[in-house]
RODO-2510 file (C-alpha; in nm, 4 decimals, decimal comma):
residues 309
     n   res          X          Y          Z
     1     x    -3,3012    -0,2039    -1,7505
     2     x    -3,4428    -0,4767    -1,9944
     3     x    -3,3393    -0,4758    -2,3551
     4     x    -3,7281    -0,3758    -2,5310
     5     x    -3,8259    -0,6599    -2,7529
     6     x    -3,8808    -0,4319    -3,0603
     7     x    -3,4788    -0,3794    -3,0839
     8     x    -3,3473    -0,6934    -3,0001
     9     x    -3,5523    -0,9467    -3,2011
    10     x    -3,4628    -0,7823    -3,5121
    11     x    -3,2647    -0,8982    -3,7825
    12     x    -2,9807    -0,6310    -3,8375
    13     x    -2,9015    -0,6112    -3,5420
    14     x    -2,5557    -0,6165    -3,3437
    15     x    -2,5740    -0,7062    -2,9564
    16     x    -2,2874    -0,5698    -2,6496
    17     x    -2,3862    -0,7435    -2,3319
    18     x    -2,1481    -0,6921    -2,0106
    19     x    -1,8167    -0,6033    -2,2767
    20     x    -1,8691    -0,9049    -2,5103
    21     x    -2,0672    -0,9347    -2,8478
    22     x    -2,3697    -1,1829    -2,7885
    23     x    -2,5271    -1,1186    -3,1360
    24     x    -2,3313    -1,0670    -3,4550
    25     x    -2,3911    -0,8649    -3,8084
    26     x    -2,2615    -1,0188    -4,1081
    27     x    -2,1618    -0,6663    -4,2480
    28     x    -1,9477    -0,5783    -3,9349
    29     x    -1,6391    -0,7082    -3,8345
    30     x    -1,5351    -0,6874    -3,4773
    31     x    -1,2263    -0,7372    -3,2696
    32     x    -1,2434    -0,7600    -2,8792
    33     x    -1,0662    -0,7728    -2,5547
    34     x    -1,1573    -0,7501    -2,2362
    35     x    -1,1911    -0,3865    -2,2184
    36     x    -1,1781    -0,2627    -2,6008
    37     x    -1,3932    -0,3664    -2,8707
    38     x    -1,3317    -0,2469    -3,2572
    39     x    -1,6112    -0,2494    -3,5204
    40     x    -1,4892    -0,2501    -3,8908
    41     x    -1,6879    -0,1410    -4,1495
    42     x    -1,5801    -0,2697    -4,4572
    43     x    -1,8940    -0,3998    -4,6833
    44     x    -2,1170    -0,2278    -4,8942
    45     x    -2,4222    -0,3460    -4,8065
    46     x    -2,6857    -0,4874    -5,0400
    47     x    -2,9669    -0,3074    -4,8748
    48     x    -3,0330     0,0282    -4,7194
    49     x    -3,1609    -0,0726    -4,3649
    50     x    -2,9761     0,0983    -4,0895
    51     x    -2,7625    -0,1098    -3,8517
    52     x    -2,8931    -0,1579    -3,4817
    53     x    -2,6091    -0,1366    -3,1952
    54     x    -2,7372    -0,1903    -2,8336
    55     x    -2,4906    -0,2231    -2,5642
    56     x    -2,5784    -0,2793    -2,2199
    57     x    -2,4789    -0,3873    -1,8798
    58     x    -2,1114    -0,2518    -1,8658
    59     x    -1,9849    -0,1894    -1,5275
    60     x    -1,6403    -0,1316    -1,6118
    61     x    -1,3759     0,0523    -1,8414
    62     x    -1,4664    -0,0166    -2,1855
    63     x    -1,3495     0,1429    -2,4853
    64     x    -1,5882     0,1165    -2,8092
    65     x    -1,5015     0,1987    -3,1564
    66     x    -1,6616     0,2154    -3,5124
    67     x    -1,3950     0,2627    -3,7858
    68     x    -1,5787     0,2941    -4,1357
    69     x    -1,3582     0,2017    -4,4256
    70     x    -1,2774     0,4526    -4,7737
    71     x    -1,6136     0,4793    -4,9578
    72     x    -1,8572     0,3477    -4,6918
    73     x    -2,2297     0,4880    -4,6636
    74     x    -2,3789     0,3583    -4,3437
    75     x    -2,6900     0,4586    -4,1030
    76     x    -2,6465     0,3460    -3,7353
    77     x    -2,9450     0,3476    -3,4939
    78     x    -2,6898     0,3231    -3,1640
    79     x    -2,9315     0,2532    -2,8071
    80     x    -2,7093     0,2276    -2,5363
    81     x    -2,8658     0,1369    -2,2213
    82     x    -2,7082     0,2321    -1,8984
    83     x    -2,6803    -0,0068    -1,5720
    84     x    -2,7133     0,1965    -1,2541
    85     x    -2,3465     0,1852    -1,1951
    86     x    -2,1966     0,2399    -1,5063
    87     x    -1,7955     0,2250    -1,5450
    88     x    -1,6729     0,5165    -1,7691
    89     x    -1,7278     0,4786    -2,1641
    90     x    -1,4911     0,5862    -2,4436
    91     x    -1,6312     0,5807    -2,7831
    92     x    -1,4877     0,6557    -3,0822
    93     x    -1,6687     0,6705    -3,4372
    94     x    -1,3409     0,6802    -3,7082
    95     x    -1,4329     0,8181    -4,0882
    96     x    -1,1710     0,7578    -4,3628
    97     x    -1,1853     0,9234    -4,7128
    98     x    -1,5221     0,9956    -4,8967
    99     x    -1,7346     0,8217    -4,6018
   100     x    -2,0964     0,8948    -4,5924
   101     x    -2,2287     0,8194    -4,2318
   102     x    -2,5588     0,8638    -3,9776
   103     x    -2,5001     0,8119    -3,6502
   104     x    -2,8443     0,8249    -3,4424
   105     x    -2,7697     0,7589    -3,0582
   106     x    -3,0359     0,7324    -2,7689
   107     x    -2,8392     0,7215    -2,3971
   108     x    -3,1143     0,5723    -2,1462
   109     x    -3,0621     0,4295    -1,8484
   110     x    -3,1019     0,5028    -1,4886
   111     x    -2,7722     0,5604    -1,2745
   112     x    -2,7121     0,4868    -0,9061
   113     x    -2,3310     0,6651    -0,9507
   114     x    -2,1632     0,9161    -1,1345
   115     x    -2,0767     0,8180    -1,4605
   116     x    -1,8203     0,9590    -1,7591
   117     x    -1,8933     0,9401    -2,1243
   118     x    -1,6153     1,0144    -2,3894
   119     x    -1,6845     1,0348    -2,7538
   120     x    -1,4278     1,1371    -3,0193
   121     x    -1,4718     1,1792    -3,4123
   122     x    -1,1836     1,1728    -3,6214
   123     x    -1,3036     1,2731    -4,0135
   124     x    -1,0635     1,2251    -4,2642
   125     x    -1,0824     1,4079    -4,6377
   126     x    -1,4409     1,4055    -4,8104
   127     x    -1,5929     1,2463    -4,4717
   128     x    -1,9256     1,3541    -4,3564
   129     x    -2,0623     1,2043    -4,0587
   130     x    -2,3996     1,3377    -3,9057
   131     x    -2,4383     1,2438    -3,5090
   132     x    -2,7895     1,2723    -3,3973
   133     x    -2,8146     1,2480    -2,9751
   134     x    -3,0811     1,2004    -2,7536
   135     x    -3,0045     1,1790    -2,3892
   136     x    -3,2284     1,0718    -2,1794
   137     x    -3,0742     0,8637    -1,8674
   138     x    -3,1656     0,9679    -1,5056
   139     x    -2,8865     1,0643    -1,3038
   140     x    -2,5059     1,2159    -1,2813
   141     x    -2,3366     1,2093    -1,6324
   142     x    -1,9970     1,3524    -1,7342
   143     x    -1,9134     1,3809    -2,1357
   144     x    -1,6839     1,5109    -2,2848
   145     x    -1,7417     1,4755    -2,6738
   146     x    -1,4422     1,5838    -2,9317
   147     x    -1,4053     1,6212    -3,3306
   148     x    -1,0763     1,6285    -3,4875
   149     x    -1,1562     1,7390    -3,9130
   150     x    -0,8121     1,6694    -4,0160
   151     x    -0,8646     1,6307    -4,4490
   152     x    -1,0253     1,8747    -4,6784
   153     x    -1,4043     1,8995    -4,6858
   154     x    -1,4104     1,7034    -4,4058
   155     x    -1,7999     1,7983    -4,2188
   156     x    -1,8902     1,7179    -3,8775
   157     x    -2,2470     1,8079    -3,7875
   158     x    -2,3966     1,7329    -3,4162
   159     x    -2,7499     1,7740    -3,2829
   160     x    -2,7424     1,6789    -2,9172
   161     x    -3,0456     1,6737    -2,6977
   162     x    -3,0589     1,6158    -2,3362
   163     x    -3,3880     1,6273    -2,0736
   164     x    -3,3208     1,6473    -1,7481
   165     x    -3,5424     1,5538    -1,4856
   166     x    -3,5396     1,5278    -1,0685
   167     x    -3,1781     1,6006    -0,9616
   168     x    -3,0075     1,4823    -1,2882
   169     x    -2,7191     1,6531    -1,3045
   170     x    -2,5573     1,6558    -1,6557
   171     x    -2,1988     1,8280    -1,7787
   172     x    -2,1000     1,8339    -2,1425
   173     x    -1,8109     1,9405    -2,3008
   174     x    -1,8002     1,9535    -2,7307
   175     x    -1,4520     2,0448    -2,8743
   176     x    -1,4437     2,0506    -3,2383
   177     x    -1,0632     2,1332    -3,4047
   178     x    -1,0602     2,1805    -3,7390
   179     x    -0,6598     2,0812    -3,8867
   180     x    -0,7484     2,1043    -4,2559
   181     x    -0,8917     2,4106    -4,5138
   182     x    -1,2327     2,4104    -4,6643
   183     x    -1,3699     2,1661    -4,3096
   184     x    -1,7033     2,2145    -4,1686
   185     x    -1,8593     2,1852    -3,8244
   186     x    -2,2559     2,2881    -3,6846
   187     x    -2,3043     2,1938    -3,3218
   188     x    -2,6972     2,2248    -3,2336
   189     x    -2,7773     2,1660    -2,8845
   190     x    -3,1668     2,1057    -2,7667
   191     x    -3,1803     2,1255    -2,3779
   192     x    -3,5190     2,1208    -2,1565
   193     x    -3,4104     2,0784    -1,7771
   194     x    -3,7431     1,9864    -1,5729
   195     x    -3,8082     1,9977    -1,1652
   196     x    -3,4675     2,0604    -1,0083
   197     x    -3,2085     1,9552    -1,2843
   198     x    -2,8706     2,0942    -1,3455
   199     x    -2,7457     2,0904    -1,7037
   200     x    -2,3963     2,2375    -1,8313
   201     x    -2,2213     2,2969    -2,1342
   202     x    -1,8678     2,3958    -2,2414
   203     x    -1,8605     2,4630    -2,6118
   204     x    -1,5241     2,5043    -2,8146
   205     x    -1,4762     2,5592    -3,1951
   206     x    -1,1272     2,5885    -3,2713
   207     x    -0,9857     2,6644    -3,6568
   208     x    -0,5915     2,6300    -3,6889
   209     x    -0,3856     2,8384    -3,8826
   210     x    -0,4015     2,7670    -4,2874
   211     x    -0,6931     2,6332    -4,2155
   212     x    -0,8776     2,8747    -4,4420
   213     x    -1,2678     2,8722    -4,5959
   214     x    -1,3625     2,6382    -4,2916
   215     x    -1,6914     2,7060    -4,1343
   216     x    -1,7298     2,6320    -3,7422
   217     x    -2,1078     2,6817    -3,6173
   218     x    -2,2223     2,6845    -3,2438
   219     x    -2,6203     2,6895    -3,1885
   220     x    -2,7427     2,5660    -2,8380
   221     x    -3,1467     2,6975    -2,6850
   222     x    -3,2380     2,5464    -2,3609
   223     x    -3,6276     2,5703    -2,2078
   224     x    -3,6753     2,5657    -1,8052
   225     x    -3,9369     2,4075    -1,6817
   226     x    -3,8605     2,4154    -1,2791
   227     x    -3,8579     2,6936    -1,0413
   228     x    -3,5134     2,5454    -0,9778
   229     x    -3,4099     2,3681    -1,2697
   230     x    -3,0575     2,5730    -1,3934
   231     x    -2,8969     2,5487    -1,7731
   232     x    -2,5706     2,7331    -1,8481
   233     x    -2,3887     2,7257    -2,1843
   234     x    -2,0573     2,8979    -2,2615
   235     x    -1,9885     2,8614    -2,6189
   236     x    -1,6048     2,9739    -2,7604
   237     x    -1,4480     2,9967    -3,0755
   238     x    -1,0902     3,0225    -3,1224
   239     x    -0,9944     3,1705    -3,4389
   240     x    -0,6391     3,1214    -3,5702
   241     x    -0,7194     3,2127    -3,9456
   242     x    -0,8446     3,5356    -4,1249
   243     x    -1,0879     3,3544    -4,4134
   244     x    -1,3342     3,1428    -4,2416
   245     x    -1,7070     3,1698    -4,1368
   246     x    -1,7778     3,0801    -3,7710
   247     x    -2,0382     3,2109    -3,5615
   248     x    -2,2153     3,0611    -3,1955
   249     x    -2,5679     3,1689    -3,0668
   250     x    -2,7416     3,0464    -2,7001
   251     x    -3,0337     3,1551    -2,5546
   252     x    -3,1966     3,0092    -2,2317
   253     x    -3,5341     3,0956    -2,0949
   254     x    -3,8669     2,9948    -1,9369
   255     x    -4,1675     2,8073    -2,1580
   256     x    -4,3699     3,0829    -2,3188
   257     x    -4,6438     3,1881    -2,1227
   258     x    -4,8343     3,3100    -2,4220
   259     x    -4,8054     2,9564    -2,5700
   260     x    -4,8943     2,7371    -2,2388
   261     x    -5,2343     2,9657    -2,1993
   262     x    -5,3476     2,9225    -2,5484
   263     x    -5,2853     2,5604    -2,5038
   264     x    -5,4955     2,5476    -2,1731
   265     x    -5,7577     2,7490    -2,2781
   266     x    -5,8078     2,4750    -2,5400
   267     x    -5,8595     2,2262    -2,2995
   268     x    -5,4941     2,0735    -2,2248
   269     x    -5,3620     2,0697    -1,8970
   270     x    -5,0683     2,1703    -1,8418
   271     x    -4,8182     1,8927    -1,7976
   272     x    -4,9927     1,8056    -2,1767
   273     x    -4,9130     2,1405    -2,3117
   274     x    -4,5871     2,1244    -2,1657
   275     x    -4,5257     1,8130    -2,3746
   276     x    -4,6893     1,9626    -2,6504
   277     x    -4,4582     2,2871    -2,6583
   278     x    -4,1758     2,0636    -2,6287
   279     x    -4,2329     1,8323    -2,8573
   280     x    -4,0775     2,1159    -3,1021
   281     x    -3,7488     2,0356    -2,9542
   282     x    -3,7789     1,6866    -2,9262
   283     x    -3,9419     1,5641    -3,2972
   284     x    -3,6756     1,6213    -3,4763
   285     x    -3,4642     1,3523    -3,2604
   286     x    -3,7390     1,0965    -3,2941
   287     x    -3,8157     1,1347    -3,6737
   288     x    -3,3978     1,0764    -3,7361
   289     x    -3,4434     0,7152    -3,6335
   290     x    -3,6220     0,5817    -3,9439
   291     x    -3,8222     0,2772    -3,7962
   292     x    -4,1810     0,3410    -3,6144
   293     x    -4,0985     0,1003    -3,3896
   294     x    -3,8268     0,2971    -3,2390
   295     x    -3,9454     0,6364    -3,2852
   296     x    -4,2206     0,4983    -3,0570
   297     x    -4,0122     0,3610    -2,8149
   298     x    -3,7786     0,6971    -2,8237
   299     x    -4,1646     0,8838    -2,7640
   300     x    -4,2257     0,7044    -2,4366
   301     x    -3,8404     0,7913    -2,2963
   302     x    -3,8993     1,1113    -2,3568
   303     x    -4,3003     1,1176    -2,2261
   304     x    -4,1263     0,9650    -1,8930
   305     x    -3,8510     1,2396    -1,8576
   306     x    -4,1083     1,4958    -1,9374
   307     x    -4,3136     1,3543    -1,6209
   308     x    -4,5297     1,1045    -1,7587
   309     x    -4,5443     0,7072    -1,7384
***
């Protein structure tokens, strides 16, 4: 898959081809092997544009981290683009004391093998990080996605949305463990399987002992759109300590039928007021990446998973 014009021509914009950095950003400094690449993020930034990462074409073990330095407020618009026989990822996004950070990540891509994500977040005291998801690759995928919250008023919050489409078959594991007092975690999951797609989900919120006034959240709604399509999600929460707040919710069903006839009585057919219906789930992914430009591009991934061209 072809790197679209609109994110590589501009300006702050950092470039992973095939393992190695092809196009730098003066804010970010990076250190790189063969398989591991480290980006340090140590500047405060004269402007408030968000940083573009696109990484593409890796066919082999590659580990991937972002380490954000004490004090740091930084938006990342993160595209990674999957080649059809991706080797398995590890990515880690690192958040020191009093960090402020955005994440927004689009996974696209269509794969010709099984492939195996692995995220972690490690969020030290004061550090909020906010990791906005949208997966959209065809294919098998593996991920297994883990927060550590190991300083005071540390807050992780994750909203993950994944289409599935064909015979995709997705798995997803989310492990949050929160090591400190007064630490915060909300997990929102989106999910819309389409035509004969498999997705699953293995949800754990864990609070340690001493760990108390933490607050662990698990929300996840899925919409089927197939006769065959399947969605399970088995949230758990693991409660060591009397004075927290934790809670999880799921609920999985067809498209409302009420809805889709309204729609159709109006004139829409119904692939349109499919999209239309689902486009609830899906806006708030696309407005979280600021530019136009790429909430268009992020509109047509989604149009294309959804059954369109």
């Amino acid at each position: 898959m072809k790197i679209p014009n609109l994110l590589i021509n501009e300006l702050d914009t950092l470039l992973i081809q095939k393992g190695k950095i092809t196009q730098t950003h003066a804010s970010i400094k990076s250190l790189l092997n063969e398989k591991f690449i480290r980006l340090k993020f140590n500047k405060r930034k004269t402007n408030h544009s968000p940083i573009n990462i696109i990484m593409m074409g890796q066919n082999h073990d590659m580990e991937l981290s972002l380490e954000f330095a004490k004090n740091i407020s930084e938006q990342i618009n993160f595209f990674l683009i999957a080649s059809p026989h991706m080797g398995p990822l590890k990515l880690s996004f690192l958040g020191k004391e009093n960090v402020n950070v955005e994440i927004t990540q689009m996974i696209i891509g269509r794969l010709k093998s099984p492939s195996h994500i692995e995220r972690k977040v490690s969020l030290a005291k004061n550090a909020l990080m906010k990791l906005t998801t949208a997966i959209l690759m065809d294919g098998m995928l593996t991920m297994n996605d883990s927060a550590v919250l190991l300083g005071e008023e540390a807050n992780f919050q994750s909203e993950l949305l994944v289409i599935g489409q064909h015979n995709d078959d997705i798995s997803i594991t989310q492990k949050v463990d929160h090591k400190a007092k007064k630490s915060y975690s909300t997990l929102n999951n989106s999910l819309v399987a389409n035509d004969q797609s498999h997705l699953k989900f293995d949800i754990y919120g864990t609070i340690d002992k001493y760990c108390a006034q933490s607050q662990c959240f698990q929300h996840s709604k899925g919409i089927l759109l197939g006769e065959k399509a399947w969605i399970e999600v088995d949230p758990k929460l693991i409660i060591n300590e009397f004075d927290v707040e934790a809670g999880h919710g799921a609920a999985v069903g067809q498209i409302n039928q009420d809805e889709l006839y309204y729609l159709s009585s109006r004139g829409l057919d119904e692939l349109l007021a499919k999209r239309l219906i689902i486009q609830g789930y899906t806006d708030p992914f696309v407005t979280a990446f600021p530019l136009i430009q790429h909430q268009k591009y992020i509109n047509q991934a989604i149009a294309r998973k959804m059954g369109g061209r």
